[in-house]
C-alpha positions in Angstrom: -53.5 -11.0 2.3 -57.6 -11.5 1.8 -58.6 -8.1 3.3 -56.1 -5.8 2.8 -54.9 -4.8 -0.4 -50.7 -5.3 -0.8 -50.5 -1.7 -1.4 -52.5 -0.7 1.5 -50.2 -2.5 3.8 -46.8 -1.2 2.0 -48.5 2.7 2.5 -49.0 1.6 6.4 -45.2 0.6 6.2 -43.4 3.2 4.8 -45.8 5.6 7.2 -44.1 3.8 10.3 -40.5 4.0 8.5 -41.1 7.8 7.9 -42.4 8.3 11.0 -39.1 6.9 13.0 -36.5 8.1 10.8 -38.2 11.6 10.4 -37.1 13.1 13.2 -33.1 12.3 12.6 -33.8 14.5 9.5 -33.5 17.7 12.8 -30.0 16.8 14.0 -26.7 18.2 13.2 -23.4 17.5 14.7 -23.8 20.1 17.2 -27.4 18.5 18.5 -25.4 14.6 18.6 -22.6 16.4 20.9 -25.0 18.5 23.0 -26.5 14.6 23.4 -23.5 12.7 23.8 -21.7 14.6 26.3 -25.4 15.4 28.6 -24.1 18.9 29.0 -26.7 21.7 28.9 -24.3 24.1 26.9 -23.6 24.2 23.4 -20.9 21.4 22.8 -17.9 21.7 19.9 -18.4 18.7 17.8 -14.4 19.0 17.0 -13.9 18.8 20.9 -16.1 16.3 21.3 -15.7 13.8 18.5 -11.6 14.7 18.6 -10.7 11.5 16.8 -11.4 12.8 13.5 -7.9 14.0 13.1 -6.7 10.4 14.3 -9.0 8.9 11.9 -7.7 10.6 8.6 -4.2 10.1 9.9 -5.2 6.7 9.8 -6.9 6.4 6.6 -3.5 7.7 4.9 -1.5 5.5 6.4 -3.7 2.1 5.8 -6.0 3.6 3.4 -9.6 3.1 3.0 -10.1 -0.8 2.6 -7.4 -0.8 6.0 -9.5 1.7 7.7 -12.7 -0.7 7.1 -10.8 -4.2 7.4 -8.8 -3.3 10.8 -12.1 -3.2 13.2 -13.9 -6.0 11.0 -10.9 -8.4 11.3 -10.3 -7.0 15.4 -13.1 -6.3 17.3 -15.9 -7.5 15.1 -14.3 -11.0 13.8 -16.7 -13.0 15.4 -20.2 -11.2 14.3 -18.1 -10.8 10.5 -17.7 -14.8 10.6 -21.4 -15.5 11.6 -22.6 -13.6 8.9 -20.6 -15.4 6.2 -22.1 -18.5 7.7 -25.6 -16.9 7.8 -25.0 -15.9 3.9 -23.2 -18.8 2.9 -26.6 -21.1 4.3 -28.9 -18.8 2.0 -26.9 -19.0 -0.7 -26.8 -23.1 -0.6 -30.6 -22.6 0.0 -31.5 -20.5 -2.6 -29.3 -23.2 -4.9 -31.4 -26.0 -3.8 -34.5 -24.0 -4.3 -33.9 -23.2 -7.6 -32.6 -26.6 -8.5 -35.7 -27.5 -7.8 -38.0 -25.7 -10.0 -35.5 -26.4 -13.5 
C-alpha cells in the first residue's frame, strides 16, 4: 500500500460498513413483520413470529446448549462439518507456519 496510507483505507472501510448496517439501526419488530408478511397494515409481531412460545417451551425442556445443538446436528450437519474441516486446515497451517519461523 504505496499511495494510500493504511489508515486512509481502514476510514474508507468502516465508512462502507456504517453505511450498510446503518440503516438496520431504524427497524423494530413491528417494521420486520410489516416486511415479512408484505401486508400494508400494521402486523403483530406476536402473531406473526408465533413460535416464540414454542421456542421457550423448548429451551426448558432441552435447555440452551439443546436448543443450539438440535438444528446444528439436524438441518445444518453438513455446513457444521465443513467448517471443522475449513478450521481444522488453518489450524495445521498456521502450525507449519509457525514451525517455520522457530
Amino acid at each position: 500500500m504505496r499511495g494510500i496510507p493504511g489508515w486512509l483505507l481502514a476510514l474508507v472501510l468502516i465508512g462502507l460498513f456504517g453505511s450498510q448496517v446503518g440503516p438496520l439501526a431504524g427497524y423494530s419488530l413491528e417494521r420486520i413483520a410489516l416486511e415479512y408478511t408484505g401486508s400494508t397494515s400494521l402486523a403483530d409481531p406476536r402473531v406473526v413470529f408465533d413460535s416464540t412460545q414454542a421456542a421457550a417451551a423448548a429451551t426448558l425442556a432441552r435447555g440452551v446448549p439443546g436448543d443450539i445443538a438440535k438444528p446444528l446436528f439436524e438441518q445444518y450437519l453438513v455446513p457444521f462439518e465443513l467448517t471443522s474441516i475449513l478450521l481444522l486446515a488453518a489450524i495445521v497451517g498456521a502450525v507449519v507456519l509457525a514451525k517455520r519461523r522457530i
